[in-house]
N, C-alpha and C positions, 0 to 999 in steps of 0.2 A: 301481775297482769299488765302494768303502766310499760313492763320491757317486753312482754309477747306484744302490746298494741304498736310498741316502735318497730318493733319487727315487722309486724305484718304490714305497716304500713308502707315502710320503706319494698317492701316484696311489690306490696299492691303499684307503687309509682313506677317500677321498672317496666321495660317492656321485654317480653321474647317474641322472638318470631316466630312464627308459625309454620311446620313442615309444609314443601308440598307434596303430595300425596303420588303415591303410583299405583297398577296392577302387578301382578306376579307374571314372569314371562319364566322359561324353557329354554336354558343354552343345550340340554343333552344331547338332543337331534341334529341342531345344526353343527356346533362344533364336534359332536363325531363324524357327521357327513365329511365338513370340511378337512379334520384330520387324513383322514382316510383318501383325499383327494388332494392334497397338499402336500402329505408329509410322508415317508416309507415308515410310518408306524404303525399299529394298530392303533383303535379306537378304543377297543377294552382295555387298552393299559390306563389310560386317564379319566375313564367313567368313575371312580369312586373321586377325582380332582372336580370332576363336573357339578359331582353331586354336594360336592360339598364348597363350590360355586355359587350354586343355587339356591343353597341354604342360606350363604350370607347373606345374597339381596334378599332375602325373605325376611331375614331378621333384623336387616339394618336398612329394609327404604319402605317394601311394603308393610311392616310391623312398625310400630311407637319401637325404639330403642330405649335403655332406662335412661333417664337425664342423671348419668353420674359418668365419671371416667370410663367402666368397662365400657359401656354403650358409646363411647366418644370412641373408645380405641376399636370399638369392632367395626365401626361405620370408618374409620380410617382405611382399618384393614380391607375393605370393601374396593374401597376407593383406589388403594394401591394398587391392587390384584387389578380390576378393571383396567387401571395404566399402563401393568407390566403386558396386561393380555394383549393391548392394542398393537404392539410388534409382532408377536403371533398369531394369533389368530383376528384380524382386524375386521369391526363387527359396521357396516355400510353397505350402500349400493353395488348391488355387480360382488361382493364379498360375504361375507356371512348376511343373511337377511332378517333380524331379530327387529322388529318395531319397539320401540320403549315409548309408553306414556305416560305422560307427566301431568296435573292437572299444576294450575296458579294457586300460590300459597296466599293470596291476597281476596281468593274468589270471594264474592258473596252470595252466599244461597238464596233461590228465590224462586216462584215459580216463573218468571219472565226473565230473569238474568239471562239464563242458560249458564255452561259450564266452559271457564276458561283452560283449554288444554292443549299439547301439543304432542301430536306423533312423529318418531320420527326414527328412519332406520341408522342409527348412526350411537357408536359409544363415545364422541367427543361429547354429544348431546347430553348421553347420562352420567357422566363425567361432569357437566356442568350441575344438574340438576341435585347429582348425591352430594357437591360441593355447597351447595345450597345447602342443604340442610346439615351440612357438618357444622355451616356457623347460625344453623336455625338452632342446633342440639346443644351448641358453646353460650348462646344465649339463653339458653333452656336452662344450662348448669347454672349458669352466673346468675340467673335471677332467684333458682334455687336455695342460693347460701344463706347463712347464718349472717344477718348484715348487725347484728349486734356484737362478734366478736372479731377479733384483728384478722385470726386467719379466715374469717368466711369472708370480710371484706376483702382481705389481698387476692384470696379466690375469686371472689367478684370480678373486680380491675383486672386478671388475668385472663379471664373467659371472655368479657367482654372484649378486651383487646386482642383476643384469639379470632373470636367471631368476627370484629373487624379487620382483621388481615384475612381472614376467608371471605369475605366479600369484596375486600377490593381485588384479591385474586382471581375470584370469581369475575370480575367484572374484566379484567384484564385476558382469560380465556375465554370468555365470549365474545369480545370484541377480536381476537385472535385466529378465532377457528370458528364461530359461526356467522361473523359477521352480521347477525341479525340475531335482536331476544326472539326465541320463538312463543314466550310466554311476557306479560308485561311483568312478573316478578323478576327477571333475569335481565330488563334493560337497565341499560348504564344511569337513567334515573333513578330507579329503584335501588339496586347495589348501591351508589352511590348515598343516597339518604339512609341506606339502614348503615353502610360503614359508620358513617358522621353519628347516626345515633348508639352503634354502639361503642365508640366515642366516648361520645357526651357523658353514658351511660358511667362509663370504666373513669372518667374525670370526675364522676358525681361519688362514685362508690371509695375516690382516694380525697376527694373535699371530707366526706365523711369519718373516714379515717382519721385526716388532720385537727379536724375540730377535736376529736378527743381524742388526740396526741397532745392537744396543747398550743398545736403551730402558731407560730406570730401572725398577727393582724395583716400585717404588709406581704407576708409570700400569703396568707389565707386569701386574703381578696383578689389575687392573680389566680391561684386556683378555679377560683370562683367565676371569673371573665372569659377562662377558657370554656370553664362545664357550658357557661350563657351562649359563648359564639357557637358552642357546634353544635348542643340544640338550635339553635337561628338558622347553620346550614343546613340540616338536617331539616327543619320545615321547611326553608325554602325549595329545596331540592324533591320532596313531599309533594310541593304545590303544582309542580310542571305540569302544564295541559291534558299529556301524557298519560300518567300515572295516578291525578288527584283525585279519581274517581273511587278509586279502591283501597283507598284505607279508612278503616272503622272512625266513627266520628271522636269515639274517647282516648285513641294514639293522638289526633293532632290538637285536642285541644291540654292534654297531657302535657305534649312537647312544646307547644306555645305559653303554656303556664311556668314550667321549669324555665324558660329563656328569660321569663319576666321574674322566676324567682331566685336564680343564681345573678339577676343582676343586681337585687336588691342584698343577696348577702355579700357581692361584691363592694356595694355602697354602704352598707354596714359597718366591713370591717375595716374600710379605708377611713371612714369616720370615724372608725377608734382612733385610727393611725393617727388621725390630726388631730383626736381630741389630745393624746398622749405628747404630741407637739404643741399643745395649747393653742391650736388653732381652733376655737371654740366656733367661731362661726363660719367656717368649712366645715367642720361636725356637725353642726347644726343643718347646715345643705345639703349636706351627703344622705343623712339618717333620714331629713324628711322626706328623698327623693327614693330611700332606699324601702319608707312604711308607702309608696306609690306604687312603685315597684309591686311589692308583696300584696297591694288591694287588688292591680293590675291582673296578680297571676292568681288570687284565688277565686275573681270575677272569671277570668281563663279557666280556669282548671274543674269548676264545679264539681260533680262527685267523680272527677277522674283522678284529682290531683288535689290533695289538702298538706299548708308548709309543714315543716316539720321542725326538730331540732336545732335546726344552721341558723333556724331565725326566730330562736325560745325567746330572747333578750333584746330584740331590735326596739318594740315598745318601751319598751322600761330603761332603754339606754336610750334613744332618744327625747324622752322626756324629761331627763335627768338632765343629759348635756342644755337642752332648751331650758330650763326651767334656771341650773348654773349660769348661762350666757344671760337671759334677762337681767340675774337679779345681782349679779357680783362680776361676769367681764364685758360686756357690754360690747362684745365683738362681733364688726360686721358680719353679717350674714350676708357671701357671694352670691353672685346669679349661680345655679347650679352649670347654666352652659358653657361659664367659662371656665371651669375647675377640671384640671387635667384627669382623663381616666386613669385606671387603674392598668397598671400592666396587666400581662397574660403568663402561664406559666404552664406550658403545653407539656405535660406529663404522661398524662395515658398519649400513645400512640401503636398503630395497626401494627400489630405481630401475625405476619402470612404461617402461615404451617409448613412442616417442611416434609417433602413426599420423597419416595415412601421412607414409611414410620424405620427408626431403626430395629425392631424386633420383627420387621417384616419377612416371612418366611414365601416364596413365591410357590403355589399349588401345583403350578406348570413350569418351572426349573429345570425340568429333563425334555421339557418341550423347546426345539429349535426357533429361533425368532425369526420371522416370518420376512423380513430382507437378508438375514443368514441363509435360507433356505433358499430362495430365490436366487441367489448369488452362488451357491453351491447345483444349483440345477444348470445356471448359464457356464459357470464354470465345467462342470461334465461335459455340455455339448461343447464349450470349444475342446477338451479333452480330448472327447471322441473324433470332433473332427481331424485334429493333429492326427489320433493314431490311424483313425481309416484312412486318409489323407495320405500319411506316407506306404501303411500296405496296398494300399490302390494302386500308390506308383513303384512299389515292387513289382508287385501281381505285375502290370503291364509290362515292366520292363523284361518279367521272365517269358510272361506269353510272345510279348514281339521275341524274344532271345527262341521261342520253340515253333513260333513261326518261321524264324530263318534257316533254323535245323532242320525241320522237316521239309522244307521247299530246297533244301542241297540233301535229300535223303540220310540225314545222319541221324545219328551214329548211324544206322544200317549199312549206309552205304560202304564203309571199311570194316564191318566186320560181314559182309558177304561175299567175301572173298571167292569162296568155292562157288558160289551160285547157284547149289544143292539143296545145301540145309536152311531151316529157319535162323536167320540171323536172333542172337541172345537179345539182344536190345527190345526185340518184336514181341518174343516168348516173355519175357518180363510185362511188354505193353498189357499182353492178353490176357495173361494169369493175374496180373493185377486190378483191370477189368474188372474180370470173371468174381475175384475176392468181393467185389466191391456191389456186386449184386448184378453188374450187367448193365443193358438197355433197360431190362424192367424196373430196376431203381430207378432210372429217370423218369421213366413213364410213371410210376407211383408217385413219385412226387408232382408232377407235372398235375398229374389227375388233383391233386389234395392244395394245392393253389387258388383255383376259382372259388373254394368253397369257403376259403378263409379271406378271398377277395370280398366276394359276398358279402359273409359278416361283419365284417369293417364297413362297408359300403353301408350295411344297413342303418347300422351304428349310426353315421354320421349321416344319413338321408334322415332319419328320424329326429337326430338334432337339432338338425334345420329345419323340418317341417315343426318341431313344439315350438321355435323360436320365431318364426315365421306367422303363427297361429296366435301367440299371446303377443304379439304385434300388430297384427289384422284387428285383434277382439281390444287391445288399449287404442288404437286409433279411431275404430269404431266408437267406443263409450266415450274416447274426446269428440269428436265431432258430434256427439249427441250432447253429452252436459257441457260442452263449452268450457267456460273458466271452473266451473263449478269439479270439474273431473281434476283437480289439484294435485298429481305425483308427476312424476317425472316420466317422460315420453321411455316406449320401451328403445326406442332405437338408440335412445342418448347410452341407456344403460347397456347395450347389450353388443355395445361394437367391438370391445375386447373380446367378447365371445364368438362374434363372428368372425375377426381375425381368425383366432384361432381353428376356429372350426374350417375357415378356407385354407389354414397353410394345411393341416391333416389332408385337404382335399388335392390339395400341390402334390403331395407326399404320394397320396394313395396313385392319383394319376400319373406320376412317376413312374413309379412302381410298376402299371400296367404295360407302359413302355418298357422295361427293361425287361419284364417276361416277355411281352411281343419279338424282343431281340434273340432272346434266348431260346424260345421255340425256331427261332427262323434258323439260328445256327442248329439247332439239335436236328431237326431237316438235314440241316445240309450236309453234316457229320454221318446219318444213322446209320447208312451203308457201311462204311468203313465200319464203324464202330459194331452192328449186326455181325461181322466178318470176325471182328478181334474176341466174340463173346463164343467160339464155335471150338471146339476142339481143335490140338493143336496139330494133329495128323491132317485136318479137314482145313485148317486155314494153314497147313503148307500147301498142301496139294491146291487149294486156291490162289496160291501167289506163279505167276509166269519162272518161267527159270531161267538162268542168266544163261549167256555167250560162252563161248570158246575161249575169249581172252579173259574171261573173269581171274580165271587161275591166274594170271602171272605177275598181276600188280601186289600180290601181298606183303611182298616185303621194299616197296619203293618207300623211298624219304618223302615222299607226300604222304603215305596214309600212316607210316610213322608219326607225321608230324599233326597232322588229323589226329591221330590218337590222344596225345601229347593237350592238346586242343579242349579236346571231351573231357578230360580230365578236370580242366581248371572250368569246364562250363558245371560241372558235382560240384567242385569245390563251391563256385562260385553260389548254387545254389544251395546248398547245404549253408553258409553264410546268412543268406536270405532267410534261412526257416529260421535258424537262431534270431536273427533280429526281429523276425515278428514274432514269436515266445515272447520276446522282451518287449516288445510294444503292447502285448496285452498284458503283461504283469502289472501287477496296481501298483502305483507311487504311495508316496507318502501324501499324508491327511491334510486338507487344505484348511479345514473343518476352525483349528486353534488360530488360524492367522485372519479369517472373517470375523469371528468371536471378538476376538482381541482389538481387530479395528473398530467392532459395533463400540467399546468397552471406552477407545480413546478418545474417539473423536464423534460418535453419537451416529454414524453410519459407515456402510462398505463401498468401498471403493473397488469394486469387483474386477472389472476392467486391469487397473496396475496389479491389482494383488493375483487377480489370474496370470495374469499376461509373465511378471516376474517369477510364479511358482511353475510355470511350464516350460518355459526357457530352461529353470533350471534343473527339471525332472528331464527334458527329451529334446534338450540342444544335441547332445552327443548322439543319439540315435539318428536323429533329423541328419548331423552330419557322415552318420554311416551311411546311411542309407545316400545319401547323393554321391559317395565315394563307388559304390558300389555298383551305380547306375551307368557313371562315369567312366568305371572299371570294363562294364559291359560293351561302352562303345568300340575301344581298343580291341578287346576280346573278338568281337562281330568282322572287325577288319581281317584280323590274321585270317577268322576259320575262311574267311572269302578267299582269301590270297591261295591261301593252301588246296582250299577245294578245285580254284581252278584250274593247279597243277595237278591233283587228283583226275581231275576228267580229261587234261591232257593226256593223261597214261591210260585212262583206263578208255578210251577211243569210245565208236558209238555203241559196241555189242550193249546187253541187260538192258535196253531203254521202258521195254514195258512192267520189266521187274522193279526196274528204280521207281517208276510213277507208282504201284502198287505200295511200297515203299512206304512214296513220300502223302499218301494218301491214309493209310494206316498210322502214320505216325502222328497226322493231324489229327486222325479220329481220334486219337489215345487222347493228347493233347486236349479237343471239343471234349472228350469224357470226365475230362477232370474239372476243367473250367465248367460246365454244365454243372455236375455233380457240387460242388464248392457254393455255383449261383442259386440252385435252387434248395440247398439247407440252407443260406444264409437268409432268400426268399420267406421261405418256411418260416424261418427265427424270425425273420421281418416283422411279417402279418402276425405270427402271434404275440411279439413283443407289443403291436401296435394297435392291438382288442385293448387290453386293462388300461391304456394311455386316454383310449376312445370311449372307452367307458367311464373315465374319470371325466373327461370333458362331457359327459353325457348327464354326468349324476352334481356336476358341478349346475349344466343346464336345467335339471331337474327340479333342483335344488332353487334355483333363482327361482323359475317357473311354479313352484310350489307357494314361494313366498309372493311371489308377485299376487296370483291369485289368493291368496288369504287377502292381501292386501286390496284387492278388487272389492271383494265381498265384503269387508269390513266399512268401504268407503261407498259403494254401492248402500249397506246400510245403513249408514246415515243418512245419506239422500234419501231414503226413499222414508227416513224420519226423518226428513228438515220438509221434504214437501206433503206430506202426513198429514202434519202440526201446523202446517200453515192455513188451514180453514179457523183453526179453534186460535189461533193467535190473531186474528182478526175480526174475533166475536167482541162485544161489548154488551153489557150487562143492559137489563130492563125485560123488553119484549123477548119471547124465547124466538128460535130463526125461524123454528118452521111459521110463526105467523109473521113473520117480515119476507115474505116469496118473492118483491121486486125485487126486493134488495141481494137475493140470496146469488152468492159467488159461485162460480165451477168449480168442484174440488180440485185437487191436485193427481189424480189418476182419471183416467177417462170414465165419465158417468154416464149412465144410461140415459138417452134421449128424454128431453122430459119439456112440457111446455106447458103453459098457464093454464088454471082450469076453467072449465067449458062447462056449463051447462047442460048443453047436451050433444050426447056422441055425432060424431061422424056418421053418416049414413051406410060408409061401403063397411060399417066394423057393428058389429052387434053384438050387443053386452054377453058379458060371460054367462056363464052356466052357473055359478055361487057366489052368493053374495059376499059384501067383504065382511071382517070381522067385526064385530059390534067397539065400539069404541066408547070411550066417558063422554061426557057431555063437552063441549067446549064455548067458548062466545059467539063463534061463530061455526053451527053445526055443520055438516057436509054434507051435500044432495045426496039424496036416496040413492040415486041409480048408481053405478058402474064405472070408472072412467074408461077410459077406450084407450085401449094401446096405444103408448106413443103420447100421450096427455099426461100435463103432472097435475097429481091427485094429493089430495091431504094424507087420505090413505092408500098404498099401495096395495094391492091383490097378494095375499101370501102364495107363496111358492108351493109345491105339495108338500103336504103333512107336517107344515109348518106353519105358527100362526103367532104374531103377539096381538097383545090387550091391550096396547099404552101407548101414546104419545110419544113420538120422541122428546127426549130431554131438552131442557131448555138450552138454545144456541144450537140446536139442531144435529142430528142422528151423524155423529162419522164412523164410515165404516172401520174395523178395525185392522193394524198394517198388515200388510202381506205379513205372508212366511218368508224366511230368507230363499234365494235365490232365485224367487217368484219374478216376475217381469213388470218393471217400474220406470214408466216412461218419466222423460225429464221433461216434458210440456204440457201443461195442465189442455191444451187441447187438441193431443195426440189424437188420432185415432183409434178407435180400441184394436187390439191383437184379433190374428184369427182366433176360431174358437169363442167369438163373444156368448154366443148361447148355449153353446155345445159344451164339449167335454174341456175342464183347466186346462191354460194354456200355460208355461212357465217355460220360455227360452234360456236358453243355458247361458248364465252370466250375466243378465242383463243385458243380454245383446239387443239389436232393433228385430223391432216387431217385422212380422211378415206383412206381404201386402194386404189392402184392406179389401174386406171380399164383399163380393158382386151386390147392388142395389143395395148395398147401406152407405147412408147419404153422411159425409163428413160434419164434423161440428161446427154447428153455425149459431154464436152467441144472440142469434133475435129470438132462437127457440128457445131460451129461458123465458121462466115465469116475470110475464109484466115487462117482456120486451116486445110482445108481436111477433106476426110471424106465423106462417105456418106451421104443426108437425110435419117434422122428418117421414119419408116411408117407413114402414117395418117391413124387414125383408123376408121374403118366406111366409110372411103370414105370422111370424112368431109374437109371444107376448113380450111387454118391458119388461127387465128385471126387477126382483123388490127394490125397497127401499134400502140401501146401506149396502146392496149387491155391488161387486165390483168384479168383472171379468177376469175369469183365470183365477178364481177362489170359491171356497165354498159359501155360502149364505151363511149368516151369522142369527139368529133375533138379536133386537137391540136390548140395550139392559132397562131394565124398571126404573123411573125417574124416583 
């Protein structure tokens, strides 16, 4: 029983800290919204990751964890996972919008304290918080041990010096990333005094050790001056302005006891030290300073703290050495002030934790980290723009190449020779056409454009107007509670949003113009092109017929050389088609070289590693391509040269056949570029719905949480001004008999003014008397009060009636419903609707205007200030007592 009493005692003198506390929160919704808007994955591949996400904060912050290793490693494991998630899916403003709160692990319950807590959307925050409690739960193990045996003590010195390196870590990423404690458990006062004490702690539990190891006097008592100095800093740091409020009164006079009682086994054992030197009267200095000491700290410590073992022997050895020094060495006894202290011999020291754990296995592994992603999206678009980039200046290059051909009617113009037949070049134009569906294919498309314009437009009007809207309604609720309205204005949050939402709008009005362009050509083409879609007997007989002279240039060395020409303008084009095959074929994977820089250097350098991987995918293309364009100039020369010795020979005969010609061969030409614009059109708008709709659900998404987060903060206010009548009551008199003195609640109260004797004249008592009431000191006139008068007792409403007094400190009505309407001016005007039917504005937004002949609040019509009543408008009655506009009547409850 004598070694279970040293046990518990030693348990009883430790300290733990105390967790701070949180609610249960829901990653499933937002991080599947955000996968789904973020990442080309689905969301159902990682919902069983999420759920077993959820489970761990459940079991390791809003649950007690067991105080033993599993429960240390599963709150580790918590803690990792939250780290690794923050490159992935990153949980803040304007990003994922999860609230975490946290209450102070220091609070004291009370009914006046209130509750110290913090909200707040951010994972560095809970990050901090679960850090807290990993060295709450290391001091939980450590005071747990077996402090009678070697290993529960080394256990001890171990946890605690755990739990001290998580607090100064802790202390070190709060000052890092929040720059401000947003709880007073988490400022650098606090952190700072619990490292120091679990310290002192992990020095106390290796003094302990020593003593019954045996250790020498001389390193014991350095032991011993270290345990004293950092309880000393540990209260000092305690004491800070700050912070001194909230810790329990048996921790510091705990910690003030042990600094007086680790000094006293410091002067203890240094007294042996000298007695074993024969310094009998330094022994004798030491010992009496050291039984001061020990009065010092059990005067301190009262039933927090009683000595223990370190100082079983201090009486009995100091009376011994005193009792030898009088009667046999007669050695001076020094002033204690001038005897040099005892060294120090700083042993426990802060062991940080090292993240993450090595058996950490990550949930989200297969999930992309979220500047990898990013940097593979910016990488795509310069991608894409390189490859559109160079087929754009293909395209061009061939369309001007088909514009110069058909304005010198070629090919046609040398293979119509005879001036009879339909030249082949023509017959190809048409049939090919024809294959291709015709003018109605354009027209089909053309038609299915606006409609996909449309929806995109709406998409992104819609955007704007929810983003616009929870902007108007958070500007609104700040300009009514003032400071009081405490989150972050929506326009700070939501400018990346609107970027974005305006470049889509660049995009889309683009777009509008390049079909503006494309209809105008399709205009200007259709004729021809109506002609090329007609049978081929019906679109010969529609071309004019050539001259006389047609016949006899077929075989001149110009249209030889013309032929010759056309050749290498196939080849050339055929070239073209191959290199764009090759410009949409996919490269190789950028994907391992982003990775690999997250891995070296702790980020991507997107910029060089793009810029280096596409140089070396589509140098040699980029350089085709401008050989070919360059090719094209040369090429454009000759057919010139040649063409104009062609029309030297072929004189002025076929003039109106060549223009027919050179106007078919344009429409062919307008058919194919049309045809090309508007499937890629097509591919556009539809490519750029599920882009607009992510931007839509990403908007959603904010706007969901924003408003949860209105309503949440909305009610509190409307409990903090509630509770403000009954936090300002004081005991004795109940209120309703203190009527000068009585305050305007905190929501707009019904008109009410001191009692009167007798009614007004233009108001004549009601039709039913009021309810019978108990007796009181001072009973209440018989009659009626009259609308608009404040009355002890109020007139029950229909088929409602109480029997009692209000309670002592006076009847408050009870709080709205949520999203009920809660002015932040105790003398707002009331809402339309005051008599009528609940009024309840969506959001707490401001009241409407106030209607007609009801006269504003004016504090001399309270009771015992003077003062007329107010009109009642309409003739109507007051409301009961405890009535508050826009709610239903309550009775009050039985005192």
């Amino acid at each position: 029983s004598c070694r279970a009493s040293k046990m518990a005692s030693h348990k009883q003198s430790m300290l733990a800290v105390p967790p701070k506390t949180t609610k249960s929160v829901d990653f499933s919704r937002p991080f599947s919204r955000f996968i789904a808007n973020n990442f080309d994955e689905q969301p159902t591949k990682y919902q069983e990751a999420i759920n077993e996400f959820n489970s761990l904060r459940e079991a390791t912050v809003v649950k007690v964890p067991d105080r033993h290793e599993t429960g240390l490693d599963l709150i580790v494991r918590y803690y990792d996972q939250l780290s690794t998630l923050e490159n992935k899916m990153p949980i803040s403003e304007g990003q994922i919008h999860i609230k975490f709160s946290w209450s102070d692990a220091f609070q004291k319950g009370g009914l006046f304290s209130g509750e110290k807590k913090a909200t707040q959307v951010s994972a560095t925050f809970e990050r901090c918080c679960v850090l807290f409690n990993i060295g709450s739960l290391q001091s939980q193990i450590a005071r747990s041990q077996n402090f009678e045996s070697d290993e529960g003590l080394k256990n001890a010195a171990k946890h605690f010096q755990g739990a001290a390196g998580t607090f100064q870590l802790l202390q070190e990423l709060v000052f890092s990333h929040l720059q401000s404690a947003p709880t007073p458990d988490l400022s650098a006062e606090t952190t700072t005094a619990m490292m120091q004490l679990m310290l002192a702690q992990a020095q106390e539990s290796i003094c302990i050790k020593a003593s019954r190891d045996k250790m020498k006097d001389k390193v014991f008592a350095k032991l011993a001056m270290q345990a004293s100095d950092l309880y000393a800093e540990a209260y000092s740091n305690m004491l800070v302005g700050t912070v001194k409020q909230q810790w329990d009164k048996g921790w510091l006079q705990a910690i003030a006891s042990k600094q007086s009682y680790f000094l006293a086994v410091a002067q203890h054992r240094q007294g042996l030290v000298a007695q074993d030197d024969k310094s009998y009267g330094e022994a004798v200095a030491r010992m009496k300073k050291a039984m001061e000491y020990l009065q010092d700290s059990e005067r301190k410590g009262e039933a927090y703290f009683r000595p223990y073992e370190l100082t079983a022997t201090l009486k009995r050895d100091f009376e011994a050495v005193n009792k030898d020094n009088n009667f046999i060495y007669n050695d001076r006894v020094p002033d204690f002030g001038t005897l040099e202290p005892p060294g120090k011999a700083a042993v426990a020291k802060p062991v940080q934790p090292t993240f993450p754990a090595p058996n950490f296995t990550d949930l989200f592994a297969s999930l992309m980290p979220l500047s990898v992603s990013q940097a593979l999206s910016a990488y795509d678009g310069k991608k894409e723009s390189i490859v559109t980039g160079e087929m754009e200046r293909l395209r061009d290059a061939t369309q001007a190449l088909n514009s110069f051909l058909a304005a010198k009617n070629l090919p046609a113009a040398i293979e119509d020779t005879g001036g009879e037949e339909l030249p082949e070049s023509i017959r190809e134009k048409a049939e090919s056409i024809q294959s291709q569906g015709g003018v109605k294919a354009i027209e089909e498309k053309f038609y299915n454009l606006p409609e996909q314009l449309q929806r995109n437009r709406e998409i992104l009007n819609e955007t704007h107007r929810i983003l616009d809207e929870e902007e108007r309604e958070d500007s609104a609720l700040r300009d009514r509670f003032k400071e009081k309205w405490g989150r972050q204005p929506s326009a700070k949050l939501t400018e990346n949003m609107r970027k974005e939402v305006a470049k889509f709008k660049r995009i889309l009005d683009n777009a509008v113009s390049a079909d503006r362009i494309v209809k105008e050509k399709f205009e200007a083409h259709l004729a021809a092109m109506n002609l090329l879609c007609k049978p081929l007997d019906e679109l010969n007989a529609a071309i004019p017929k050539a001259g006389t002279h047609a016949a006899v240039i077929s075989g001149s060395q110009s249209v030889q050389e013309l032929r010759g020409l056309m050749d290498e303008v196939r080849t050339l084009k055929t070239e073209r088609e191959v290199i764009e095959t090759t410009l949409r074929d996919p490269v190789s994977d950028i994907t391992p070289k982003f990775l690999q820089a997250l891995k070296d250097f702790g980020d991507v350098d997107e910029e060089a590693i793009s810029e280096a991987h596409l140089r070396s995918e589509y140098g040699t293309l980029q350089q085709q391509v401008a050989s070919s364009v360059e090719s094209q100039e040369g090429l454009v020369e000759r057919i010139d040269s040649a063409h104009g010795r062609f029309e030297q020979e072929q004189g002025q005969g076929g003039g109106a056949r060549d223009q027919m010609m050179k106007q078919l061969a344009a429409g062919y030409d307008a058919f194919q570029e049309l045809l090309a614009n508007l499937t890629e059109g097509t591919k556009f708008y539809g490519d750029l719905t599920p882009l607009l709709l992510k931007v839509q659900n990403k908007v959603s998404d904010f706007i969901f949480a924003r408003n949860t987060e209105k309503d949440d903060l909305l009610k509190d206010l409307q409990k903090t001004i509630a509770n403000q009548p009954a936090e300002s009551l004081s005991g004795g008199v109940p209120q309703y008999q203190q009527e000068p003195k009585r305050q305007p609640p905190a929501r707009p109260p019904p008109p009410q003014v001191a009692p009167t004797s007798q009614p007004p004249p233009s108001q004549p008592p009601p039709s039913q008397p009021p309810p019978s009431q108990p007796p009181t000191s001072q009973p209440p006139p018989a009659h009626q009060a009259p609308p608009g008068a404040y009355y002890g007792q109020h007139p029950p409403p229909p088929q409602a009636s109480y029997h009692a007094p209000p309670p002592q400190g006076g009847y408050q009505a009870p709080p709205p419903p949520q999203g009920g309407f809660q002015g932040p001016y105790p003398h707002a005007p009331p809402p339309q609707g005051y008599y009528g039917q609940p009024y309840a504005p969506p959001y707490g937004g401001p009241p409407p205007p106030q209607q007609p002949g009801y006269a504003p609040y004016n504090p001399a019509y309270y009771p015992g200030q003077g003062g007329p009543p107010p009109p009642q408008p309409y003739g109507q009655q007051p409301p009961p007592r405890g009535y508050y506009p826009g709610y239903p009547y309550q009775q009050p409850p039985r005192r």
